[in-house]
Every structure is written in C-alpha cells, then in structure tokens.
N, C-alpha and C positions, 0 to 999 in steps of 0.2 A: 504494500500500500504506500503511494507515495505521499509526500506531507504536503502538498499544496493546500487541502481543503482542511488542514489543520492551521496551515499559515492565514488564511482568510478566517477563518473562524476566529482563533484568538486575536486579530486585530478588530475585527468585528465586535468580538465579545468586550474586549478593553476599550474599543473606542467607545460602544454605549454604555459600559458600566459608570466611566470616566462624568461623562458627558450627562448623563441622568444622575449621579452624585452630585455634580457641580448647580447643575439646574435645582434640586431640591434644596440647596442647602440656599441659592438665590432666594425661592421661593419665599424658604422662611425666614429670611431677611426681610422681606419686604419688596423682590425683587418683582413685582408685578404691580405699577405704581399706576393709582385712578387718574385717568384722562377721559375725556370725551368718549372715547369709543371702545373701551376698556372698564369691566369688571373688575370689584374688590376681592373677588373670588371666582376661580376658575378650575376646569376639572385635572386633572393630572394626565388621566391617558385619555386617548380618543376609545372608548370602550366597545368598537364598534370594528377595530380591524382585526381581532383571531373570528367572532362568528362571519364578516364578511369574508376571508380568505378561505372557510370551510364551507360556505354556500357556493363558492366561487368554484371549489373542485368538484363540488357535488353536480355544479351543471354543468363540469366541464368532462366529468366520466365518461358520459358515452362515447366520447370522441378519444378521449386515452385508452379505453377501451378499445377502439377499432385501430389505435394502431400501437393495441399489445403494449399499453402503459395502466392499464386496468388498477395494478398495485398501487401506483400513486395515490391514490384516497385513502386506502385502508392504510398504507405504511405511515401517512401524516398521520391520523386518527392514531392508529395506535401510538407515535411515538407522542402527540398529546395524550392520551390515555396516561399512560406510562409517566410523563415527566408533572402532567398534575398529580399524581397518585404519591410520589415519591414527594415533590415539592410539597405538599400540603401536608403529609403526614409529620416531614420536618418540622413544619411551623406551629401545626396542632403541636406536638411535644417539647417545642421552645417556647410556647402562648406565654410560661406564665413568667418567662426570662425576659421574652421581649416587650410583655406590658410592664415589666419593673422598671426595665433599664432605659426603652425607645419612647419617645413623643408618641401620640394615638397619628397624628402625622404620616410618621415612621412607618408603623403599622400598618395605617389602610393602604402605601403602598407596596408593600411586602403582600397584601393578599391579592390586592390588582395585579401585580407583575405578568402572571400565567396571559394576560392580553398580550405579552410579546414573543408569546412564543413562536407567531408567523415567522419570526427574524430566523430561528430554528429549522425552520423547513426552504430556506431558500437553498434549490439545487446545488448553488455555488459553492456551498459553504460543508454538502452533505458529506461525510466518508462514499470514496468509492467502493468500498465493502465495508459494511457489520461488524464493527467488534463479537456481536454474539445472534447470531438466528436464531430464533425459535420456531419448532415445526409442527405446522398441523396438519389435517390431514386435506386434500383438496375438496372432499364432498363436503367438509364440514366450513368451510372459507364463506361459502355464498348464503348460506344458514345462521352464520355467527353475523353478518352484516345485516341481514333482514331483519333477526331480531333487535340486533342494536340501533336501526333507522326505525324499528317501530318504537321501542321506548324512548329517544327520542324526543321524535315527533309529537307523539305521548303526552309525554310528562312535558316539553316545553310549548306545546298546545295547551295542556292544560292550564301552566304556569299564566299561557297568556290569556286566557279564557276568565278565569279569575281574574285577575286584574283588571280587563274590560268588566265584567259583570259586577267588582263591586265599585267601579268608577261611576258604572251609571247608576247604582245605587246608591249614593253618596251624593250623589252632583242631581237627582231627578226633581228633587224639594229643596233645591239648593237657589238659596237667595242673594244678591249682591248687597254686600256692605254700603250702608252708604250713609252714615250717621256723619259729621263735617269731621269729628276729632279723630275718629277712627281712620278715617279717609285721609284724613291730613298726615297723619303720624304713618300709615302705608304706604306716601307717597315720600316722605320725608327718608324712610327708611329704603327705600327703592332709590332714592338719590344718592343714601350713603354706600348701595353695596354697587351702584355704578349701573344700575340697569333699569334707570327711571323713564327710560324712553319705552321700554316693553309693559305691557300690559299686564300682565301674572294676572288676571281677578283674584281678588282678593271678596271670599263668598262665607255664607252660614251656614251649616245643615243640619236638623234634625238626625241623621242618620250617622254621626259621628261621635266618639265619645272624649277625642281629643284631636288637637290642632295639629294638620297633616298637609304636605302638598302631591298631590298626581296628576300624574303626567309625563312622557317621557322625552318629546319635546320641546321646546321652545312655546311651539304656538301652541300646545295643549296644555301647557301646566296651570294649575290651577290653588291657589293657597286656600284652602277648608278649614274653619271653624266651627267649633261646637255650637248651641243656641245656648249657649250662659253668660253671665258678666264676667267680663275679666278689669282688672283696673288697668292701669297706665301702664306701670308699671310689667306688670306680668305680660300685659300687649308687646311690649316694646322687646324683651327676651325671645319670646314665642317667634315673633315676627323673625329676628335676626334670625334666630335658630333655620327658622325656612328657608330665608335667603342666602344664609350658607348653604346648604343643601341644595336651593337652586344652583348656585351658582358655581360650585362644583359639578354638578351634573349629577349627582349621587342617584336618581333615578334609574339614569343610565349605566351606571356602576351596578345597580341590585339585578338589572337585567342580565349585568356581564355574568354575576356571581350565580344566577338563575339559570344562564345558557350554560355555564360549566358543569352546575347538577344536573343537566338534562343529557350533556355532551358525555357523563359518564353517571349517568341513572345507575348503571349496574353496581358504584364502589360508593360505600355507605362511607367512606374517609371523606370524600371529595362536597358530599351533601353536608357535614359534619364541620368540614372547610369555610364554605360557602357560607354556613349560617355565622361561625365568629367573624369572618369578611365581615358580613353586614352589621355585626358589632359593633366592631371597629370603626365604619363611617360614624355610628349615631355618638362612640366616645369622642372621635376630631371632632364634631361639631359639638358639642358640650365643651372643648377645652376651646375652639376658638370663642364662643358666643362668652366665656368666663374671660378669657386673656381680654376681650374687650368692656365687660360688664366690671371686672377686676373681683378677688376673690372675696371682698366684703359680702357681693351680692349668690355666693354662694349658697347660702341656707334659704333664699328668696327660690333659688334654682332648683332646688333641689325639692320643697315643697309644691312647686311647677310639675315636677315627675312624678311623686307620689298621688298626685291628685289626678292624673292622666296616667296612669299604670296601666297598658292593657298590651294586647298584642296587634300588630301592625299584618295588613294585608296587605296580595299585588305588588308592585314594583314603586310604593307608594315612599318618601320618608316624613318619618312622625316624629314628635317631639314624646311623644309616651317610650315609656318600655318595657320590655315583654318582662314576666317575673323572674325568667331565669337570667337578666341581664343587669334589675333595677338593683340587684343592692351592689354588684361592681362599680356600677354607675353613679350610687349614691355617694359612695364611698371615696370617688376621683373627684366629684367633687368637694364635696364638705373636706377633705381631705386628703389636700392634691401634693403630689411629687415633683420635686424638679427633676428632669429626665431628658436626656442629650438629645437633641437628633439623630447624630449617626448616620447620615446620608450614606455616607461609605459602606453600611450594611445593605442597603437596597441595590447600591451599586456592585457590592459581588453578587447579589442574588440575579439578576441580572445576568453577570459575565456566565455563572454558572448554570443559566437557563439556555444561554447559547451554546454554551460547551460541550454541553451532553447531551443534545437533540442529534439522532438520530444512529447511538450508539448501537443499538437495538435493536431488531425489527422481525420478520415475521416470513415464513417461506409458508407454499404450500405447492399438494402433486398437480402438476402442470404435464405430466402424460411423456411419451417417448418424443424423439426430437419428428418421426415421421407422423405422430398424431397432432405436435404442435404444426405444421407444415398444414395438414389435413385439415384442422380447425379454424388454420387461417387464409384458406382458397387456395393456398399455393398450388399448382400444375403437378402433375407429375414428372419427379426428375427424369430427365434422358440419358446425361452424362457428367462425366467430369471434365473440363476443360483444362482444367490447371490445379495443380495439386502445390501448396509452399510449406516445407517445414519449418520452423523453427526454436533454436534451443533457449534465445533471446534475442530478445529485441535488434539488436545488431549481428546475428549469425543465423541465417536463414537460407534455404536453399530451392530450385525449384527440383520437387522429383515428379518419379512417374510411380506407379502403382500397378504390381502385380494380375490384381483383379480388381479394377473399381466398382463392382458390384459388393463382391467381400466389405471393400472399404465401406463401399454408403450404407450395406447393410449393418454394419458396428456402430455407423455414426448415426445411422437412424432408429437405432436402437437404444442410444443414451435415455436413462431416463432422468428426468428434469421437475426440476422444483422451480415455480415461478417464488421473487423476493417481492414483498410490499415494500415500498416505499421509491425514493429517489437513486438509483445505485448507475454508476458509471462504468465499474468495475475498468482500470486499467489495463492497457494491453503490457506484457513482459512476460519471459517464463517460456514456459510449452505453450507450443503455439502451432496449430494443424490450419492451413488453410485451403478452402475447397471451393475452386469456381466453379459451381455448379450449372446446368443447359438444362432450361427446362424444356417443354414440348412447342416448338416455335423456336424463335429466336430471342427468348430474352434469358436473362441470367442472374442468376443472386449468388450471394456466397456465405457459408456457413465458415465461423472462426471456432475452432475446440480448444478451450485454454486446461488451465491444471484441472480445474473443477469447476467452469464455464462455459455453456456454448450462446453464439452470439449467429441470430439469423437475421440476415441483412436482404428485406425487402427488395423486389423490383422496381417497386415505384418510393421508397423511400431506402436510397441507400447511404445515407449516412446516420440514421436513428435506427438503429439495429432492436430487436428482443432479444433482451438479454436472460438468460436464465442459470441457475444450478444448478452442477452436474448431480445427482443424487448415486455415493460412492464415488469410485477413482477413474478414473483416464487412461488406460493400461495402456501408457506409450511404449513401452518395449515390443510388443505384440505390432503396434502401429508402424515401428520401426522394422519390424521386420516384414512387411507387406509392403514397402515405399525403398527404393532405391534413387538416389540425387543423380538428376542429368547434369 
C-alpha cells in the first residue's frame, strides 16, 4: 500500500483540526462581532452536509451500480456506522470528564463533530486497501440493506411525522402577542441578538406547558408561549434563552442528532448519544443566557426551570427540562464551575475522525470472474490477444501461453468477493495481464494481481471493477503455462 492517501489525509486531518480549534476559540472571544447583517449568535456546523452527502449516494446508486460501483453506499454507511459507534461510545464514557473539565460550548461541539464525517469518505483521501475486511456472505448483502433503508426510513419518518403533528398542534389555537410591553421588549431583544429585521412570531398557546420555539427554518420558526403571566423579568430570560437557540440553529442540530439515530436505528449507543447531544445544546444555552444575565440572577433561572419541568417534543428547543436532565441543570447553575474551553480537544477529535475513516470495510460473494462477466453483459470471450507478465511494476514481459483456453479457464474461475466502499487498490507485485477478443471486434482486458482481479470494460476502460480474489493466485502453476516471447 502506498502512502499517498495517508499523506492527504493527515494534512487534511491537521489542516481542519488546526483551523476549527482556532475558529472556536475566536468564537468565544467574541470573534463574531454585531453589525448590520450579522447575528449575536450563530450555529457552529452547517448541520445539513453528512445527511445531504448520504441522500446524495442514495440517488446516485443506481448509476454506481451499473457501472459495478454498487459498494460505494454500503462501504460509506458502514464506515459511518462504525466510526459513530466507536466515537460516541468514547464520549458516553468521558461524559462525566468532559462536563467537569470543558465549557457546555466545548461539549455541544464534540457531539456535533460526527456532521464531518463526509470529509472521511472523500475518495482522495480513502486507503487503496483495508487495513481489515470483514466478510459476509453475498445472499445476505442485499437483505442486510433492505432492512437497514427500512428502519431508516422508519424511524426518521416517524421522527419527522411527530414533529409536524405536534407543531400543528401547538400552533392550531395559537394567538399573536400583541400587548405594547410584550411586543416592545421582543423587539428590543431581537435587536440585541442581531436578527431584528426577521420576523420569528412571537405567539401564545393553550397547548403548551412551557416556553419553546419550532421550526427548522428560518421562515418557519416560530417562539410559543404558554397562556400564563410571566413578569418582566422572567420574559426577558425566556426570550434570550430562545434567541440563543434560534440563532445557533439548534433546531437544526436536534435534527442532525435525530438523522444519526435513524442513520443507525439498529445500535442502542448511538440513540443513547444523540439524546446527551441534545443535552448539551439546552446546558450552552443556560450558560450563555447566565454569562449574560451574570450569576446573581441564577436562583431567578433556575426557579424558571422548575416551574416548566416537562419533557420537550419534535425537533423543537424549550427552555423546560426533561426530569432526567433538570437536576444537572439545576445544579450548573445555582452552582457553576469555571471550566476551560479547550478548543484543542474538538480539534483532535476532528483530526481523528478523519484519520480513521475508512480503515475498515466490508466484502461480500460476488461469484466466479466468468459469472461476474455474465452478470455484467459482457460477450462471450473469443480469445486472447496479448498475454503480459509481471513480477513488478518495472519487470514485465510479453508471453504466449500454452493453451489459452486452460489459461481463461483458471482465470475465469477465480472466485471473487466484491469490497464496499471506495478502494483503488494499487497496481505493483504479481501482475497477469490479458487482452482479451471478444465476439466482434472489441476488446477488454482482465489484470490478476496477488489477491485482485480488475475487469476493465469496453466502453469504460479506465474505471475498471475491481474485486477480491477469495484465497490465493497460484502463480507458479501460471508460470508454468506462459513462456516470455
């Protein structure tokens, strides 16, 4: 294996870890400064490029599929599968290290991160071979994918089904604010978080128990209030609270967090993930709405949550909190920690999401090399044109062959294991090369490496199918059927 795709990766990996360490630590300097057309608050990732890169493959299968790249879906999926599985289980088991020691900051983007995993799956950057395959069987390949697009589909249908059904539930007896003070201080506080030219309704509903905004985006968000009195005071908390939360995006964060349990329904770590993720956004907002309120008004904030204690539905964020989260949450604030940023930890977790994509991956029985030919139209061979040995890359020979029937009979009898994922596989080594005749005058050519064979279309001859040999390559045998002209 050569190191090129090692040398791109770890510059890769170092220049973003670098580069998003530096940015976060801007961040919470204050490096995002209120002007005209700029927010006091803004979201961290675009939480919208791992599910668009895997809707992206999903319509582009059928076409990878016809030209014998089929594995590229399943090999990404799995190596997301895999590197959420392992990533999260890490952080589950550091939780109670890193809410000691990290900013909630810190944290929400340590659970965010897994949105960069796209960076992982560019071909560029992939191993031309697996550190380690794993093998299944071929009948069971297209079973295991049907189930896993049906749960799915499923469970993030569902996800979003709820969410719609209790938005319009919530919003159906939903009335506009419009008392002067109320309306004043909503505009005032839309001017402080920099987004006083957008609209957010700011409404009342009966069907609420505590003050919440939905919506996921822009032109749908909508701030919900209970029908009780709140004073000034408690209005003025409430409110920021929200407009943090808008203005991060954090609706669109519970979705990312919601596609990742959906993306692996089947691993009870990753749902288990997902739910401290959305922890974590309502603790950041709690610590910035206090860094700005200042910690006298802690005990004010905190009887704010006890009294809206409930649990939050949809892709919704609320200023309540569920019971298994209210007394951590009580407790950060009434009594809070100084605790470091640490940018620099986001930024290895980062280098080390790139690093380990796509160590891994996933074979299955893709048939003899004459039934891979069979299934993909190929003609029937006629002959052999030209036959090339070689021992490597720079000593190769043209021979002839004894019987070339013998010959194509051994080589079409390999049998072969298709890889999921992105694989190159490098030329070097044993190397059999066979210009094949089909019936007509056109021609492809089959390359046999150590544990390789690479079928090179007629109408696509420089993107070969590449597959593995399944066992060895008995080149002694080979050699003794081939004589160099």
């Amino acid at each position: 294996m050569n190191g090129s795709w090692l040398f791109y990766r770890l510059l890769l990996g170092l220049t973003c870890g670098a580069v998003f360490a530096v940015a976060l630590r801007w961040r919470s300097e204050g490096g995002t400064p209120l002007g005209k057309k700029k927010s006091r608050y803004a979201p961290y990732f675009s939480y919208w490029l791992l599910p668009l890169l895997l809707l992206f493959e999903l319509l582009l299968f059928p076409v990878l599929e016809q030209q014998g790249k089929g594995g590229v879906l399943p090999g990404i999926l799995f190596q997301v599968f895999l590197q959420l599985a392992v990533y999260d289980g890490v952080l589950l088991l550091l939780l109670p290290l890193l809410r000691r020691w990290l900013r909630p900051e810190t944290c929400v983007v340590l659970w965010l991160l897994p949105n960069y995993l796209y960076l992982a799956q560019q071909s560029l950057i992939q191993p031309s071979r697996p550190l380690l395959v794993l093998s299944i069987p071929g009948w069971a390949m297209p079973i295991i994918c049907l189930i896993w697009l049906a749960g799915f589909v499923g469970v993030l249908g569902w996800k979003i089904l709820s969410h719609l059904r209790f938005r319009r539930h919530i919003l159906q007896d939903a009335r506009l604010v419009t008392d002067p003070p109320t309306s004043k201080l909503w505009q005032d506080l839309r001017d402080w978080a920099g987004v006083g030219r957008k609209k957010y309704p700011l409404v009342t509903s009966p069907h609420v128990t505590a003050p919440l905004s939905v919506g996921l985006f822009a032109s749908t968000i909508q701030v919900v209030l209970p029908e009780r009195d709140y004073s000034r005071e408690e209005l003025d908390l409430i409110l920021r609270h929200e407009l943090i939360h808008i203005g991060r995006g954090d609706s669109s964060a519970k979705f990312f967090l919601a596609f990742c349990s959906a993306l692996c329904w089947f691993n009870p770590l990753v749902w288990a993930a997902m739910a401290r993720g959305a922890e974590e956004l309502e603790l950041n907002c709690d610590q910035e709405v206090l860094n700005w309120a200042g910690e006298e008004r802690g005990e004010e904030y905190a009887r704010l949550l006890l009294r809206t204690a409930g649990e939050q539905a949809g892709f919704t964020t609320c200023l309540s909190a569920s019971a298994a989260s209210l007394r951590y949450r009580l407790r950060q604030v009434l009594h809070p920690v100084e605790r470091g940023l640490h940018s620099g930890v986001a930024g290895l977790a980062i280098f080390a999401l790139i690093l380990t994509g796509g160590l891994v991956s996933l074979d299955y029985d893709a048939g003899t090399v004459q039934e891979v030919l069979s299934r993909r139209g190929t003609r029937e061979i006629s002959g052999i044109e030209q036959i090339y040995r070689f021992h490597d890359s720079r000593n190769g020979s043209l021979c002839r062959a004894d019987s070339q029937q013998v010959l194509l009979d051994y080589v079409e009898g390999l049998k072969l294991r298709s890889v999921a994922g992105f694989v190159s596989y490098e030329s070097g080594g044993e190397e059999l090369w066979l210009e094949c005749r089909l019936d007509g005058e056109d021609y492809f050519r089959l390359v046999v490496q150590d544990n390789l064979v690479h079928i090179y279309p007629v109408n696509r001859p420089y993107s070969p199918w590449s597959y593995r040999v399944a066992g060895e390559v008995d080149w002694t045998w080979l050699d003794s059927r081939l004589t160099p002209e």
